[in-house]
N, C-alpha and C positions, 0 to 999 in steps of 0.2 A: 535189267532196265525194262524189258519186255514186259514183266510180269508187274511192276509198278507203273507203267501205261495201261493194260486192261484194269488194274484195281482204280484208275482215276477215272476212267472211261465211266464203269460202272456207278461210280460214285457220280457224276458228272447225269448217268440215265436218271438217279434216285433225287437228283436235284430239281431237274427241268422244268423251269423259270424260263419263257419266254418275253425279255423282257425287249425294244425297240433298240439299235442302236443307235449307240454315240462315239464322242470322241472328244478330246483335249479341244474346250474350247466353247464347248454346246453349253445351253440354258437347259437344265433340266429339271423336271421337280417331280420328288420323291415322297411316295406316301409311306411311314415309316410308324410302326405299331408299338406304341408305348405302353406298360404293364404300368398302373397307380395299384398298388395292394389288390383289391380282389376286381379294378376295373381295369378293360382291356379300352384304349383308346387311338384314333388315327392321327399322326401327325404331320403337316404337308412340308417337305424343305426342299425350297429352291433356291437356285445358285447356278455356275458356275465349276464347269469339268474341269481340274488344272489339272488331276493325275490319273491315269491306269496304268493301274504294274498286276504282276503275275500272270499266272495260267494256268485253265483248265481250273479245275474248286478251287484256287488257293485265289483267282483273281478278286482282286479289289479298288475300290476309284476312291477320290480323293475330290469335294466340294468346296466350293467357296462362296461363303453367303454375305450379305454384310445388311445386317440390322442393325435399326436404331443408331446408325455411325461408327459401330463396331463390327471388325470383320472377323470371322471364324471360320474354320474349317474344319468339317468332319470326314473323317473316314469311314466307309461303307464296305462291307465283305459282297461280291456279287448276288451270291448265291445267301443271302443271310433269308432265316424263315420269318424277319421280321420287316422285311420291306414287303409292302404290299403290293405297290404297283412303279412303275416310274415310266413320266411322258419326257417328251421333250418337247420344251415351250420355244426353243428358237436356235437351231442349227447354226452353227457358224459356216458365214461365208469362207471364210479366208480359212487356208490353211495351213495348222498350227506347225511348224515347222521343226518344233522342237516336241519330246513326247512328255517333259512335265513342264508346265507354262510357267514357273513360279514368277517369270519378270511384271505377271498382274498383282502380285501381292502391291507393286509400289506405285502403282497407280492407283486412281480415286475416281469416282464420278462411275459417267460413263465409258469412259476412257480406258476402264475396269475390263470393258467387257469387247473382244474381238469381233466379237460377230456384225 
């Protein structure tokens, strides 16, 4: 067990992504680099923390957007080499009490959003 905590460690130095925290609940928006055939392009997605699971390299979060009156959610690896950057556009006040929010999926509007 020893010996597979220093091979994450290291894995974890060769990553080192400083990215802002968050947490279950935040507004955040993602700049995420999309490959068209031989063009490389930026793409911005904002939304809505409902999930972070894992640890250490394996972690990953869980978005909720809703365009156009349709709501989707993408999963993101933390450490992916294809996210560029990520802000966070509006912190939530309140705290999420529970570690994945999914009781916003049945909400609409603003009502959507805890913060």
């Amino acid at each position: 067990m020893v010996k597979l905590a220093q091979i994450e460690n290291k894995l974890l130095e060769q990553f080192e992504k400083k990215y802002p925290e968050f947490k279950q609940g935040d507004i955040i928006k993602i700049y995420y680099k999309i490959r068209e055939k031989d063009k490389e392009r930026i793409h911005p997605v904002e939304g809505v923390v409902i999930k972070i699971q894992g640890a250490l390299h394996r972690k990953s979060f869980t978005l909720r957007r809703i365009a156009f009156g349709e709501a989707y959610e993408v999963t993101f690896p933390y450490y992916s080499p294809n996210i560029d950057k990520i802000e966070v556009i509006k912190p939530s006040k309140r705290k999420a009490r529970r570690k994945r929010i999914y009781y916003i999926r049945k909400r609409i509007g603003k009502k959507a959003f805890i913060a």
